[in-house]
C-alpha positions as MATLAB code, in Angstrom:
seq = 'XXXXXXXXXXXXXXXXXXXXXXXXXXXXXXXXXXXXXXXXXXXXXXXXXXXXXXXXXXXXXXXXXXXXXXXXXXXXXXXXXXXXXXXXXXXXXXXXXXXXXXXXXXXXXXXXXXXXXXXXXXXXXXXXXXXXXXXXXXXXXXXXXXXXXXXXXXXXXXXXXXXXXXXXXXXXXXXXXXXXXXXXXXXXXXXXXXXXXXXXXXXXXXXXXXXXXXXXXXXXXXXXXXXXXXXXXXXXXXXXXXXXXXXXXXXXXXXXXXXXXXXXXXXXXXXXXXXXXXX';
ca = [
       0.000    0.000    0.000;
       1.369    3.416   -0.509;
       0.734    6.103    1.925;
       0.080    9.740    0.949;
       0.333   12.085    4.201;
      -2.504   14.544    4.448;
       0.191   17.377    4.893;
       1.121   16.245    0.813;
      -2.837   17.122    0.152;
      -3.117   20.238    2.189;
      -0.369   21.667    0.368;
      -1.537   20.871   -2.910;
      -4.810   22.180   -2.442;
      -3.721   25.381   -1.122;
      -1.379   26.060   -3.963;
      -4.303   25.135   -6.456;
      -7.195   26.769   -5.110;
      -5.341   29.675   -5.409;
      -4.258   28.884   -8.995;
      -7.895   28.083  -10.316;
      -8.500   31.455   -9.527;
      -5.382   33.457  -11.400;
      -4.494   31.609  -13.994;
      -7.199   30.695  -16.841;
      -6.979   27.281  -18.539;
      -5.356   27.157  -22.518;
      -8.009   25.451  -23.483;
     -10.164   28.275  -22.626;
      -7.651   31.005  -24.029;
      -7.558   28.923  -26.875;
     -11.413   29.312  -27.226;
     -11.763   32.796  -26.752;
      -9.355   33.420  -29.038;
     -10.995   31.202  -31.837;
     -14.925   32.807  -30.564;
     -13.234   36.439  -30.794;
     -11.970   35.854  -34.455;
     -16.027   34.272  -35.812;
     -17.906   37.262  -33.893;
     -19.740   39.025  -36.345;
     -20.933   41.940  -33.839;
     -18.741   44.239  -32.496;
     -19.624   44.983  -29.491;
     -19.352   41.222  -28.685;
     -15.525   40.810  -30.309;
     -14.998   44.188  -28.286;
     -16.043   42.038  -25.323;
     -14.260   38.843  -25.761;
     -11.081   40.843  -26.332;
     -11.468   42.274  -23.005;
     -11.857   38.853  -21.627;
      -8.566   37.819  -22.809;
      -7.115   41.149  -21.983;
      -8.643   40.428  -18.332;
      -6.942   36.677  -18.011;
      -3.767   37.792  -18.869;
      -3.634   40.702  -16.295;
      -4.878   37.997  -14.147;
      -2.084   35.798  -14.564;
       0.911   38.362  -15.264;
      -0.729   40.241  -11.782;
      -1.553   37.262   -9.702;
      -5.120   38.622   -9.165;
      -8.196   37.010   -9.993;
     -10.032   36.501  -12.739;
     -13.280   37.504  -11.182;
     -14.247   38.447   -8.060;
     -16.699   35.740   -7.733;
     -14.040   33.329   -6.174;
     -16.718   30.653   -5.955;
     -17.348   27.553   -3.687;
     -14.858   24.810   -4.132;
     -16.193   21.664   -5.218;
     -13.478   18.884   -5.117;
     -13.608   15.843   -7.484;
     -10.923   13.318   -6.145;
     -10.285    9.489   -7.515;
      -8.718    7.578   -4.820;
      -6.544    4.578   -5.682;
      -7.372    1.530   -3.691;
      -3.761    0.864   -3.582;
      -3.328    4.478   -1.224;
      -3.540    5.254    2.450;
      -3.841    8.533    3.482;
      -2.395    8.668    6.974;
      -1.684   11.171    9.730;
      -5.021   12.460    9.424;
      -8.128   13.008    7.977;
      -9.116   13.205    4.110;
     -11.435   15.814    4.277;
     -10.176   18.232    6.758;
      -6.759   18.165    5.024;
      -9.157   19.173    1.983;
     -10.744   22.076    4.083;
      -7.714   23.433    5.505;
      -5.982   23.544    2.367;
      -8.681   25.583    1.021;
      -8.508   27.602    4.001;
      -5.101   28.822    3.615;
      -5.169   29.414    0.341;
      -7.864   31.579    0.497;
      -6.599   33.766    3.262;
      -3.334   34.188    1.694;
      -4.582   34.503   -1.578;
      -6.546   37.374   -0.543;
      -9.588   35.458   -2.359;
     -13.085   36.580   -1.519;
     -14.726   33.918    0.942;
     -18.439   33.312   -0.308;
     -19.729   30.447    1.733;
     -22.180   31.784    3.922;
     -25.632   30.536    6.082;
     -28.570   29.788    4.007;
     -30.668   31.885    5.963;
     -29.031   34.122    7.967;
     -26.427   34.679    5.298;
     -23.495   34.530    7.929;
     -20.433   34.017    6.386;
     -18.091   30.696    7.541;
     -15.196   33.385    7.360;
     -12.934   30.771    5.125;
     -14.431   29.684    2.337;
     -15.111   26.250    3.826;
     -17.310   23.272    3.857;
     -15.569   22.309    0.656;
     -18.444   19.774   -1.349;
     -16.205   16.784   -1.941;
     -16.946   14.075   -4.404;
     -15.428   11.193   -3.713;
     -14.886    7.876   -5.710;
     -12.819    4.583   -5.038;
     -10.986    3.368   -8.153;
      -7.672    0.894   -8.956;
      -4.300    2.100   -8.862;
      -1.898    3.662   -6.255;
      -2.654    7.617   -7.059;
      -5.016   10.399   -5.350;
      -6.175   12.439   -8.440;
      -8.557   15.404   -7.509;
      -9.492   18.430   -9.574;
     -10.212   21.736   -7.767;
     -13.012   23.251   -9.058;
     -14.162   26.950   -7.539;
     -17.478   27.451   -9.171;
     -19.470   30.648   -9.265;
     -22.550   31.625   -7.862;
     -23.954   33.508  -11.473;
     -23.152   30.752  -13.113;
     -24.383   27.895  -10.692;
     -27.768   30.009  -10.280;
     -28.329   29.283  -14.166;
     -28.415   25.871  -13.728;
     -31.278   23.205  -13.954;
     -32.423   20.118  -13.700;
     -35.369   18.336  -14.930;
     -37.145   14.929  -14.920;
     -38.534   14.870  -18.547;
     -40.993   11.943  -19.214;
     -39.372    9.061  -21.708;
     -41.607   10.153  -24.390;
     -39.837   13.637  -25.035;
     -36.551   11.960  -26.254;
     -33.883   13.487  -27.718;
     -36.142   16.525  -28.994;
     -37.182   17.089  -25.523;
     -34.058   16.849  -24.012;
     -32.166   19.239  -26.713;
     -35.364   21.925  -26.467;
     -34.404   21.814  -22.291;
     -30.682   22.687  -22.728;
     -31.504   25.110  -25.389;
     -33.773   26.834  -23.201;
     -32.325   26.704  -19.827;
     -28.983   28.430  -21.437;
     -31.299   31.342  -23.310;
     -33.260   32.215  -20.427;
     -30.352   32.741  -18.157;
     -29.449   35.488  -21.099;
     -26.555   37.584  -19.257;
     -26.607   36.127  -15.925;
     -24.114   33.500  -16.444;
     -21.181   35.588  -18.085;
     -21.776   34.329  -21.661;
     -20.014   32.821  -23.284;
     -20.188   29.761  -21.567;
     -19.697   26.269  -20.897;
     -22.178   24.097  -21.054;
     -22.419   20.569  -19.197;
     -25.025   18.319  -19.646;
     -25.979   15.182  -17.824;
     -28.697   12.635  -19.429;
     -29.764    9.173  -17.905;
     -29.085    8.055  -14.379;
     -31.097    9.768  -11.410;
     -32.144   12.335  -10.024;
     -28.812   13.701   -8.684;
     -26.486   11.593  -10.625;
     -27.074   13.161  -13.926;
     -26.809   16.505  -11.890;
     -23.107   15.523  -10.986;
     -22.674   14.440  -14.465;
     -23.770   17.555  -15.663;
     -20.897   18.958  -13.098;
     -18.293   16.557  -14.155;
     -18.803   17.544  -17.833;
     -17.000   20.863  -17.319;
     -14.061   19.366  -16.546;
     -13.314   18.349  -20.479;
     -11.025   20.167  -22.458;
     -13.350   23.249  -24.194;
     -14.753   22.095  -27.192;
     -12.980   18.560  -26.709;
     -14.842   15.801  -28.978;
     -16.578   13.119  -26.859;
     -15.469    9.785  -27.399;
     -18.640    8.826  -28.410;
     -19.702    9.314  -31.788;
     -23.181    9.961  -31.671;
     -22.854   12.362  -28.245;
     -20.371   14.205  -29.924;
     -23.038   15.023  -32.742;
     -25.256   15.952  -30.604;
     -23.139   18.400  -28.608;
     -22.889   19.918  -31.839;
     -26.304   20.328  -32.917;
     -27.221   21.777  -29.088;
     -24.220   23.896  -29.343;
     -25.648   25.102  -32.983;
     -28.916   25.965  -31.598;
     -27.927   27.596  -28.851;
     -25.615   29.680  -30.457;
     -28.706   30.642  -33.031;
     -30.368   32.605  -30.306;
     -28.064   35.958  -30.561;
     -27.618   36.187  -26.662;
     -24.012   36.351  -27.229;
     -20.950   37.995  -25.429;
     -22.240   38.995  -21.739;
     -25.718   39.138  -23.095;
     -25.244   41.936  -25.671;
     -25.910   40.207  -28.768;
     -23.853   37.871  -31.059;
     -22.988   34.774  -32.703;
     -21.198   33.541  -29.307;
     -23.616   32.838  -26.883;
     -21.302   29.159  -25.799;
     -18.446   28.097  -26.518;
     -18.833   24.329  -26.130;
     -21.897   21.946  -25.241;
     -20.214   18.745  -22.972;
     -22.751   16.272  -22.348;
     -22.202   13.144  -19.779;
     -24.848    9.852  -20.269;
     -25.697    6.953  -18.599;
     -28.677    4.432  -18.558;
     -31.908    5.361  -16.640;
     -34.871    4.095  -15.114;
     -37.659    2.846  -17.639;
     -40.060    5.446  -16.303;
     -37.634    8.258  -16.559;
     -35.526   11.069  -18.377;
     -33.526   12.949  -16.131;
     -31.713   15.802  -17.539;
     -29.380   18.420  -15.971;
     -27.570   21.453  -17.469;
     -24.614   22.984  -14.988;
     -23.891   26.244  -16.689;
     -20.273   27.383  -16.280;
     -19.127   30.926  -16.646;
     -16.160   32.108  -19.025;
     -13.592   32.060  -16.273;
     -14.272   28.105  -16.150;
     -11.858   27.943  -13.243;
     -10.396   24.220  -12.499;
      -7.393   22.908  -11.927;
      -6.086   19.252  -11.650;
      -3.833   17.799   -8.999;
      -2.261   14.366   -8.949;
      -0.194   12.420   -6.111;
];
């Protein structure tokens, strides 16, 4: 068995926490860039420009992206072949994110649902957790926005609606949030499973390379056509009209129950923070 000490995890979750939130993913410069150059309006290239102007300040600065420094959901494979020892999993998790966000000067947002008290760190952390072969912990740090996350949906869709049904969902949930979200965005989609496993699928999407193919041949198509649609609709750049409404439709599917369709769409914003760690 190898062991991995929880002072190897605190570490690396400080460092990255802090990371996710500076330094914005190729894949997505690599998107804006591409979006920025097919904009037909101006005002929306004018935007997307900015965006790019904005994430490399960010990173040359060390400052944010956005002040929105989310809630940090952790996604973390476990090998069966590790121990983690001299302590626990998930407060090495939690203090990890603590210190990184006090000495990243990032914006603590976790507060009380009701009396809207704030926890003062950042922390609980939402940890997903899953058991899988090997000797590595893999987790990906993912700080996720509140404009973004409010977009979001999730619907149990009779069988009968199909793939028509399901597409006309996405499609909508991602117009009606208009500018809320911080177009352009991400969008992951979760078909099949339960009520909140295609949520988490939906979640997990986002985590793919922007604008990655899916290994599936017939998803893949579809991503396209949803992607097509959606992009029809002339939201565009932060709202203000345009071709580029999203950059990339990521859908997640697994088999259901015979009297269901559940669907989910997790909207992410164009800062798309994430970042992956590996011990």
């Amino acid at each position: 068995m190898r062991e991995i000490s929880v002072k190897m995890i605190v570490e690396a979750i400080r460092k990255e926490v802090v990371a996710a939130n500076i330094i914005l993913g190729p894949d997505m410069v690599e998107a804006l860039r591409t979006a920025r150059d097919v904009e037909e309006s101006e005002v929306g290239r004018d935007i997307l420009e900015r965006l790019l102007e904005n994430a490399m300040l960010a990173e040359s600065q060390g400052i944010p992206i956005c002040q929105d420094t989310g809630l940090v959901v952790i996604f973390a494979q476990l090998g069966q072949e590790v121990v983690v020892v001299n302590g626990d999993f998930r407060e090495a998790v939690e203090e990890g994110v603590r210190q990184g966000y006090e000495e990243g000067y990032l914006r603590k947002s976790v507060c009380h649902p009701f009396s809207r008290q704030n926890t003062g760190d950042n922390t609980p952390v939402i940890i997903h957790l899953e058991l899988v072969p090997g000797s590595r912990l893999r987790m990906w740090v993912v700080p996720k926005g509140g404009g973004s996350e409010n977009m979001s949906a999730l619907y149990m869709l009779p069988p009968s609606a199909g793939w028509e049904g399901v597409k006309e969902k996405v499609v909508e949930t991602v117009v009606k949030a208009g500018p809320n979200p911080c177009p352009p965005t991400i969008i992951g989609v979760g078909i099949g499973g339960n009520f909140e496993q295609c949520a988490l699928m939906a979640k997990k999407a986002l985590l793919r390379p922007v604008g990655s193919p899916n290994q599936d041949p017939d998803l893949a198509s579809k991503e396209q056509e949803v992607l097509d649609e959606i992009n029809k609709s002339g939201v565009g750049p932060q709202g203000l009209g345009g071709r580029v409404t999203s950059l990339a439709v990521h859908i997640n599917m697994m088999p259901c129950h015979i009297a269901s369709l559940p669907v989910a769409v997790n909207i992410q914003c164009h800062a798309n923070r994430h970042r992956e760690i590996v011990l």
